[in-house]
C-alpha positions as a Markdown table, in Angstrom:
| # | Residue | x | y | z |
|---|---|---|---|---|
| 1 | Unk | 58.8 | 108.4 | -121.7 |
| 2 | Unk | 56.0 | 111.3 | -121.5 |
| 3 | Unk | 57.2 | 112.4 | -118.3 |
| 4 | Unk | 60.7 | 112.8 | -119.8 |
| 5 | Unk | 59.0 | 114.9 | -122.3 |
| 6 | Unk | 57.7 | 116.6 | -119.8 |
| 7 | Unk | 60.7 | 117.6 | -117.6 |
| 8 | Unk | 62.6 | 118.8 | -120.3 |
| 9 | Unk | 60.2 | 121.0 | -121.6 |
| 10 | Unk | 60.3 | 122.5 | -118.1 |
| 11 | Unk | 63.9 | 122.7 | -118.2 |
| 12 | Unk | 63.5 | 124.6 | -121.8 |
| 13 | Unk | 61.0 | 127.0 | -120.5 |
| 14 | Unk | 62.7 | 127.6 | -117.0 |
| 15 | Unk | 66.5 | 128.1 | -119.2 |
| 16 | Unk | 64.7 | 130.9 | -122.1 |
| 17 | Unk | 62.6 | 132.6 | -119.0 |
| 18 | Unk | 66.0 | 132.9 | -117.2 |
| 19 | Unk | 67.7 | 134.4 | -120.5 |
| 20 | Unk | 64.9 | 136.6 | -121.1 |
| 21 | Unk | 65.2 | 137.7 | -117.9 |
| 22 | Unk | 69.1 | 138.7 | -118.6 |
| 23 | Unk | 68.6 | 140.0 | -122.0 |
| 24 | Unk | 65.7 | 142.6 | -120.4 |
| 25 | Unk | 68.2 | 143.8 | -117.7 |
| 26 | Unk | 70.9 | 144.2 | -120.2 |
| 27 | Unk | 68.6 | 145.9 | -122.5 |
| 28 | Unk | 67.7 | 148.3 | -119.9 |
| 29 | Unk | 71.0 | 149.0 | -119.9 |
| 30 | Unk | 72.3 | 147.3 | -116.6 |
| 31 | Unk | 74.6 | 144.9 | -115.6 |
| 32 | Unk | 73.5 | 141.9 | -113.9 |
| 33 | Unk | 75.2 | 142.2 | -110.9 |
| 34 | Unk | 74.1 | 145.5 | -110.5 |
| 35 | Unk | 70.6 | 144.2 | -111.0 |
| 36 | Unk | 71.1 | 141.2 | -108.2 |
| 37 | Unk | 73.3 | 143.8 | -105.8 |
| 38 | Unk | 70.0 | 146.4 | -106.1 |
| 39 | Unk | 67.7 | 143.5 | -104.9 |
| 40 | Unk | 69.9 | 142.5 | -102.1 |
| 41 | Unk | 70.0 | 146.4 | -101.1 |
| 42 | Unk | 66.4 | 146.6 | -101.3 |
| 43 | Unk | 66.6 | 144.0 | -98.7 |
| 44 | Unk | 69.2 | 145.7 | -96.7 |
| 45 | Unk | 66.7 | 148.9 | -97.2 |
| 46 | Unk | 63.8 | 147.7 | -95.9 |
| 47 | Unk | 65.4 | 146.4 | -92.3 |
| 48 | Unk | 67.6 | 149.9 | -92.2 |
| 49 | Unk | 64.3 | 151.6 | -92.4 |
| 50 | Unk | 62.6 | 149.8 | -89.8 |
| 51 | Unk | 65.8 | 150.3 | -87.5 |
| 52 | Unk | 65.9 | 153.9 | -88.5 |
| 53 | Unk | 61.9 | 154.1 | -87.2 |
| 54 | Unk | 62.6 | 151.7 | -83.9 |
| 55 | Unk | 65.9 | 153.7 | -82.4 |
| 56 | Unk | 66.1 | 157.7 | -81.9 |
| 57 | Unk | 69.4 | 156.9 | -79.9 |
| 58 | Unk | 72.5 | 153.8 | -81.1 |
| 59 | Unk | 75.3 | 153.0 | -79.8 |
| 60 | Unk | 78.8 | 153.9 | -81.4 |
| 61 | Unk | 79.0 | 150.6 | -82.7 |
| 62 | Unk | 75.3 | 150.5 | -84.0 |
| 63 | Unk | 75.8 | 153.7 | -85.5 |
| 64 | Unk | 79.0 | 152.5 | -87.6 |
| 65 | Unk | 76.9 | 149.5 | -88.7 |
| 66 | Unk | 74.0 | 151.5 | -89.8 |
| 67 | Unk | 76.2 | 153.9 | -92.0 |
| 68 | Unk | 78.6 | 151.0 | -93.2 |
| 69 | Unk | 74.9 | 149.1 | -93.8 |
| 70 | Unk | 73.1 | 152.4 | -95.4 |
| 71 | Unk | 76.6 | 153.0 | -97.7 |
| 72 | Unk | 76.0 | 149.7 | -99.2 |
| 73 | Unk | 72.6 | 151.0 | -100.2 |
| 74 | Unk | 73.8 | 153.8 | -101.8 |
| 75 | Unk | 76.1 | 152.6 | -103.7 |
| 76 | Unk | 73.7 | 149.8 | -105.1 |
| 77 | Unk | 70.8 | 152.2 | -105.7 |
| 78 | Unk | 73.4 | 154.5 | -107.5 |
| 79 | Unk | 74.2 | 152.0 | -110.1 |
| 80 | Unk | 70.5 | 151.0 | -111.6 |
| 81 | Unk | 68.1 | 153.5 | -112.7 |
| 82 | Unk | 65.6 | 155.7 | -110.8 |
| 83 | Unk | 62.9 | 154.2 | -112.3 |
| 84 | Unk | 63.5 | 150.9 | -110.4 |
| 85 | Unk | 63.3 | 152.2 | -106.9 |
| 86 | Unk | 60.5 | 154.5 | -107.1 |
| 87 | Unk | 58.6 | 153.0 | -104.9 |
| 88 | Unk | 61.2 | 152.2 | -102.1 |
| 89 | Unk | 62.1 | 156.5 | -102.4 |
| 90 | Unk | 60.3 | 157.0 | -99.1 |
| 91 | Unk | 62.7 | 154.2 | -97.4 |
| 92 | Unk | 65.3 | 155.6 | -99.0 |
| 93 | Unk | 64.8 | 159.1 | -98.0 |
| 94 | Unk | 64.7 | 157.7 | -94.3 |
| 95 | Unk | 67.8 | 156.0 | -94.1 |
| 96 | Unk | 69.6 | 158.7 | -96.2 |
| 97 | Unk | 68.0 | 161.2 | -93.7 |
| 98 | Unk | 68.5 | 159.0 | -90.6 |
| 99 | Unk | 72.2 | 158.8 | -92.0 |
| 100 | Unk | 73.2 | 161.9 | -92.4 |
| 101 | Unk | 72.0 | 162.5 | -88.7 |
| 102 | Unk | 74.3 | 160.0 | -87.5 |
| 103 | Unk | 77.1 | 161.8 | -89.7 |
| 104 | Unk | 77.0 | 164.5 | -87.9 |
| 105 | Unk | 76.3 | 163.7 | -84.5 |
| 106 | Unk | 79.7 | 161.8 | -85.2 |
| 107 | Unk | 81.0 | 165.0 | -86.7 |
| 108 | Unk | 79.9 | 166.8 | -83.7 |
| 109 | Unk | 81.7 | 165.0 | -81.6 |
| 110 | Unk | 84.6 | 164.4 | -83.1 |
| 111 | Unk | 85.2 | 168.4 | -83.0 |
| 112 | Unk | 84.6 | 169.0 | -79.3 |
């Protein structure tokens, strides 16, 4: 009987930590998918940047990935605030700088 006690205390505790958690995002004036689409993108961020460092010269087709990839980024970042990412702004200077060397080297080419 005291270790169902137990486990639904848990439960209680795990179930308000979760709400808190969505009442904070909402009160900082987020959504919560924009909040869970930002930590996927920091994901995203953190592999782009190592790419970025790793390869001076992609193929076509790795170039489209990185700036279909590095878009997704954007857009995420775009839709929490600054304060969030402060830390990840060198990462994110990076790819936005290894991007818009891809764009145009692809721009480049395309008007030969």
């Amino acid at each position: 009987m005291a270790i169902l006690a137990v486990i639904y205390v848990l439960i209680f505790i795990i179930f308000a930590l979760v709400i808190y958690s969505v009442l904070q995002i909402k009160l900082f004036g987020m959504k919560v998918k924009d909040f869970w689409s930002f930590i996927e993108a920091n994901q995203i961020l953190d592999k782009l940047y190592n790419f970025a460092k790793q390869y001076e010269k992609m193929s076509p087709q790795e170039q489209i990935i990185y700036l279909s990839e590095a878009e997704k980024i954007f857009k995420a970042f775009e839709n929490v605030p600054d304060t969030l990412w402060e830390e990840e702004y060198e990462k994110y200077k990076a790819v936005l700088s290894k991007y818009k060397d891809i764009k145009m080297i692809r721009w480049a080419e395309q008007n030969k």
